[in-house]
TIVO-2410 file (N, C-alpha, C; in nm, 3 decimals):
# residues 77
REC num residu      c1      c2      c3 atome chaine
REC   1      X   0.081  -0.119   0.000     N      A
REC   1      X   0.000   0.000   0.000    CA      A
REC   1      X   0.086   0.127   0.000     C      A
REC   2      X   0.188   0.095   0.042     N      A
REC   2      X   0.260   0.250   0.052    CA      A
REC   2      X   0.349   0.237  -0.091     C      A
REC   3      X   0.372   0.136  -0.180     N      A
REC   3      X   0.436   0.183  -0.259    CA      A
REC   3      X   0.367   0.259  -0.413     C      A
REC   4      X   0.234   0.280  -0.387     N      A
REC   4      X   0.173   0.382  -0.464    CA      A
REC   4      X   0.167   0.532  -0.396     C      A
REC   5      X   0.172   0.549  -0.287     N      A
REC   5      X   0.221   0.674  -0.237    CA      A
REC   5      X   0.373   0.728  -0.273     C      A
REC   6      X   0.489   0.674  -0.221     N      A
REC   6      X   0.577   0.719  -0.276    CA      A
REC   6      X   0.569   0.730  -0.405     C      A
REC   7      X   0.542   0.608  -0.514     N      A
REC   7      X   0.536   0.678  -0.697    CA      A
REC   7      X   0.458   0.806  -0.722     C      A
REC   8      X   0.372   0.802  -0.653     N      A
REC   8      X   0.280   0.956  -0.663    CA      A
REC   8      X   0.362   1.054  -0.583     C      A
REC   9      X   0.431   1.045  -0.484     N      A
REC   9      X   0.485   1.134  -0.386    CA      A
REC   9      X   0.618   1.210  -0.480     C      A
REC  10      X   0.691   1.072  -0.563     N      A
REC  10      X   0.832   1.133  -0.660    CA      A
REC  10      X   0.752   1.161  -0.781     C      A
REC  11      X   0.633   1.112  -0.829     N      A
REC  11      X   0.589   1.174  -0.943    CA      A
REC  11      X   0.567   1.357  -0.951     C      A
REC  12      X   0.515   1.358  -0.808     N      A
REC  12      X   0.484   1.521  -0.797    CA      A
REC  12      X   0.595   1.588  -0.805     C      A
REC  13      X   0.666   1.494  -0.749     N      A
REC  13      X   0.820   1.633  -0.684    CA      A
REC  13      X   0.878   1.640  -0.847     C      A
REC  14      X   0.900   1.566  -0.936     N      A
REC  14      X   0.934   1.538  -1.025    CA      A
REC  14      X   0.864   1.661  -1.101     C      A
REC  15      X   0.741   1.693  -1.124     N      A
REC  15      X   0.665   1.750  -1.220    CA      A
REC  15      X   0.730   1.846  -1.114     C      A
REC  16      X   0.726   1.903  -1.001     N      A
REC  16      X   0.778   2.071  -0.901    CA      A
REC  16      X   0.876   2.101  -0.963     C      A
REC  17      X   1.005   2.011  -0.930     N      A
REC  17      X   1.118   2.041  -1.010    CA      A
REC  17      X   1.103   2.111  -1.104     C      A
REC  18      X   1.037   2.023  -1.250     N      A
REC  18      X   1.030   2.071  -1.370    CA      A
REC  18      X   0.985   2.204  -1.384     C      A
REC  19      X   0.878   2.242  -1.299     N      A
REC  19      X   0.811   2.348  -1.306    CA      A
REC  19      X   0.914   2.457  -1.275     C      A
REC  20      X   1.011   2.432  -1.170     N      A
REC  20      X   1.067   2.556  -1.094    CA      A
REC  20      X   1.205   2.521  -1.138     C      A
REC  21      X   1.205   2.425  -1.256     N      A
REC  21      X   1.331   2.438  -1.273    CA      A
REC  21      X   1.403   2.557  -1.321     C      A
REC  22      X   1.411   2.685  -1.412     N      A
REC  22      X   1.481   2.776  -1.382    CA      A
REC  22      X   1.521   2.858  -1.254     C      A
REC  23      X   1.431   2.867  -1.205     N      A
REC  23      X   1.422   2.906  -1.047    CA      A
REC  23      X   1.521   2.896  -0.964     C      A
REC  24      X   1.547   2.713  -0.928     N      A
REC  24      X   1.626   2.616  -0.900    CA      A
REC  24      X   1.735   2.642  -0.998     C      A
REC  25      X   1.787   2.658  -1.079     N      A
REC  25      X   1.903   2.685  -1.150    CA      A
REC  25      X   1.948   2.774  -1.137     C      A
REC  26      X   1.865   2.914  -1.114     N      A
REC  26      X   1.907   3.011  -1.041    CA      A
REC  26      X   1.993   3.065  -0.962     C      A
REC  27      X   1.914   3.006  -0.846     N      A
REC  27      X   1.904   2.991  -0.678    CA      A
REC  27      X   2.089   2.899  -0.661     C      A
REC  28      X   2.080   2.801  -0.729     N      A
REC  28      X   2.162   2.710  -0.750    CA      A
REC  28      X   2.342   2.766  -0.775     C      A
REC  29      X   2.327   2.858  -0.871     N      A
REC  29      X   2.421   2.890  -0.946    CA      A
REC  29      X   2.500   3.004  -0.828     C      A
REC  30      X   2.351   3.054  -0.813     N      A
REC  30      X   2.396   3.217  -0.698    CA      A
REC  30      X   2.487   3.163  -0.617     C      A
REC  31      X   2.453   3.046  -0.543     N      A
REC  31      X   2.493   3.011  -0.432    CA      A
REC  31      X   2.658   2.957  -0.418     C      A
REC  32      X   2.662   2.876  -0.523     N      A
REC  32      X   2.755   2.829  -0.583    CA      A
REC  32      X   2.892   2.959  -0.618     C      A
REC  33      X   2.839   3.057  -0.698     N      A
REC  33      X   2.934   3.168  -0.719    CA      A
REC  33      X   2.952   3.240  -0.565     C      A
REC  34      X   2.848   3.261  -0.507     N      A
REC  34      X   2.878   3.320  -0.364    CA      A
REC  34      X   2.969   3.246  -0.270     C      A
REC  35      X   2.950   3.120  -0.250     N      A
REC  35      X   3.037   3.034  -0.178    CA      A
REC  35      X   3.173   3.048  -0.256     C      A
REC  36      X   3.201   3.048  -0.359     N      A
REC  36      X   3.370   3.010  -0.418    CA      A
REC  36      X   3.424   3.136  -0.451     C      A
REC  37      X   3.340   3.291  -0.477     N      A
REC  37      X   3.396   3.412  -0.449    CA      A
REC  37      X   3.426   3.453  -0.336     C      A
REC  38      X   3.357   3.378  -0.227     N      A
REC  38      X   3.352   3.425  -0.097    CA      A
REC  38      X   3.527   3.448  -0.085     C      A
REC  39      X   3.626   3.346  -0.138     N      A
REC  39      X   3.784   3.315  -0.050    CA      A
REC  39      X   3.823   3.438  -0.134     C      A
REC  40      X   3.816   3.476  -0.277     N      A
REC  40      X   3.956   3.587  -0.288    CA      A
REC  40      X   3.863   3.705  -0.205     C      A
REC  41      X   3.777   3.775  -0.162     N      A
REC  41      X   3.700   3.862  -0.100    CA      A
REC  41      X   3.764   3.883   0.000     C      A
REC  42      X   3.739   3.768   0.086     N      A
REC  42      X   3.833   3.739   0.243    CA      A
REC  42      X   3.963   3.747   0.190     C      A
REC  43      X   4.036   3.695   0.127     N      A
REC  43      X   4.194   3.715   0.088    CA      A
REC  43      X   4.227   3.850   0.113     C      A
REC  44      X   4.171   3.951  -0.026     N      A
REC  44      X   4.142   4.088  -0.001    CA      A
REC  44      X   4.110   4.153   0.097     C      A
REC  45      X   4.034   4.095   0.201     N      A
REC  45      X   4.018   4.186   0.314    CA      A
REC  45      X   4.131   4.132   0.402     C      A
REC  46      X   4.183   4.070   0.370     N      A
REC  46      X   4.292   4.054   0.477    CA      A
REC  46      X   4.416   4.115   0.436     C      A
REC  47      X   4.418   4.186   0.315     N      A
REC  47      X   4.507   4.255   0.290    CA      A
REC  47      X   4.473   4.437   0.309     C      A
REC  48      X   4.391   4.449   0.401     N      A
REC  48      X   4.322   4.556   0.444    CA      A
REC  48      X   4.259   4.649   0.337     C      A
REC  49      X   4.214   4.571   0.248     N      A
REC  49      X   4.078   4.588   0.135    CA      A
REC  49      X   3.960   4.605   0.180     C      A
REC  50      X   3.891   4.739   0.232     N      A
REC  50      X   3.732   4.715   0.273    CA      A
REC  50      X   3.701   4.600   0.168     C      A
REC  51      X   3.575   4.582   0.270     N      A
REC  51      X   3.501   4.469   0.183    CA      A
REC  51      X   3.392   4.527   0.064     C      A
REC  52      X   3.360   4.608   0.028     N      A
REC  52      X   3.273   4.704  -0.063    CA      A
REC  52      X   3.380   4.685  -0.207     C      A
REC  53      X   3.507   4.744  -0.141     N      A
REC  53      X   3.602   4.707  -0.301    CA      A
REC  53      X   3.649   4.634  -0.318     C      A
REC  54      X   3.660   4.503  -0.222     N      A
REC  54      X   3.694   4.366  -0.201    CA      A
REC  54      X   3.602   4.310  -0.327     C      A
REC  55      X   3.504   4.338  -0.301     N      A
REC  55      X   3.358   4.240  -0.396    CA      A
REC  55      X   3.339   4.281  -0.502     C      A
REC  56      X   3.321   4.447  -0.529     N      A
REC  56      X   3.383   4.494  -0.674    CA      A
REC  56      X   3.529   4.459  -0.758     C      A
REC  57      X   3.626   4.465  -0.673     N      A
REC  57      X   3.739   4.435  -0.789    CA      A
REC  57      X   3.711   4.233  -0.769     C      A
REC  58      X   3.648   4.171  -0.709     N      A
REC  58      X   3.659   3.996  -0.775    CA      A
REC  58      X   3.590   4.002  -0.836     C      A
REC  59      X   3.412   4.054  -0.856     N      A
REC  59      X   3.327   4.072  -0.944    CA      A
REC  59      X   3.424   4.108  -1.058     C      A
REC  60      X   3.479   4.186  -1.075     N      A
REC  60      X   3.537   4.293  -1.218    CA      A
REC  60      X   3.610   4.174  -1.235     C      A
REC  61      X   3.690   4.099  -1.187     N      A
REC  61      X   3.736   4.016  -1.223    CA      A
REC  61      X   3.716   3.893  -1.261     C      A
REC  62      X   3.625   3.886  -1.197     N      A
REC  62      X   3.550   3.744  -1.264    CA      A
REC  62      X   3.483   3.727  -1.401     C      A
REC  63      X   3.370   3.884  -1.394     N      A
REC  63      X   3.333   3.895  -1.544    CA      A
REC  63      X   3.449   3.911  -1.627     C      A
REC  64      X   3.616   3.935  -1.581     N      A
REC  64      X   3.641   3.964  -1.691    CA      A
REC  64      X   3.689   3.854  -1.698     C      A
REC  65      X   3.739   3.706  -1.658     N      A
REC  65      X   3.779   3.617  -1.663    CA      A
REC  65      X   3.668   3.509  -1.763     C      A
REC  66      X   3.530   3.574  -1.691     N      A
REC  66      X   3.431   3.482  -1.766    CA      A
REC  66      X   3.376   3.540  -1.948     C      A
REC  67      X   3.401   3.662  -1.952     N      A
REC  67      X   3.376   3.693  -2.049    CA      A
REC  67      X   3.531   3.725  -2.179     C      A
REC  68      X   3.617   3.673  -2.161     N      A
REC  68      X   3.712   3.629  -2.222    CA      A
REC  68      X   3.767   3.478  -2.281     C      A
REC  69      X   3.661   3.382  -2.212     N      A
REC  69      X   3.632   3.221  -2.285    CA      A
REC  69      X   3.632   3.232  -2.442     C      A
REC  70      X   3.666   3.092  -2.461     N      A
REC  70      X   3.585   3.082  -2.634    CA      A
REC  70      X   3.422   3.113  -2.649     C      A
REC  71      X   3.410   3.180  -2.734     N      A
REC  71      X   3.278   3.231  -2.778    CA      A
REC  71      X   3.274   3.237  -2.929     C      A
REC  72      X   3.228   3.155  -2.964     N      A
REC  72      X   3.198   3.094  -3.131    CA      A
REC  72      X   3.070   3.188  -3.227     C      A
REC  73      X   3.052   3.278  -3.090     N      A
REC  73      X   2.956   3.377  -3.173    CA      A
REC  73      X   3.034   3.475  -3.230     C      A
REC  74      X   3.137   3.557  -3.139     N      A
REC  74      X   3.192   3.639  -3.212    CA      A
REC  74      X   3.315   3.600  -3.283     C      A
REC  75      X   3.361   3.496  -3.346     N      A
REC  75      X   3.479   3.466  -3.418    CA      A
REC  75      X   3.408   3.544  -3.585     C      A
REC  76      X   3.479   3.606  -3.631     N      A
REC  76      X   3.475   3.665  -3.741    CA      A
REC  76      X   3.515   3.529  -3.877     C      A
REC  77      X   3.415   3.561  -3.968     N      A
REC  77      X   3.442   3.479  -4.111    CA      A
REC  77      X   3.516   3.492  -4.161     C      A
***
């Protein structure tokens, strides 16, 4: 008897997911970049970097790290 509850119980969560999956990818990603920017931030403030320009110059640096990849859109013909 209970193993038609759980198939209905992962069927739902299954269809939630789907539903909130950008959401969840989101949420996901934020967290992920916040946790692994967190160390050069602290690095920086330990080199007596307020933390305001601590988070601006890794930000600046990160976009510029991330936006210097291969990108197959702008390669010229």
């Amino acid at each position: 008897m209970t193993l038609p509850l759980f198939v209905l119980n992962g069927w739902v969560l299954l269809l939630l997911f789907d539903y909130f999956r950008t959401i969840i990818t989101i949420v996901a990603v934020a967290t992920l970049l916040a946790f692994v920017l967190e160390y050069p931030v602290a690095w920086l403030q330990r080199l007596k970097i307020r933390r305001p320009r601590a988070v601006l110059l890794v930000l600046l640096l990160f976009g510029l790290v991330a936006n210097t990849g291969d990108n197959p859109s702008a390669r010229h013909h």
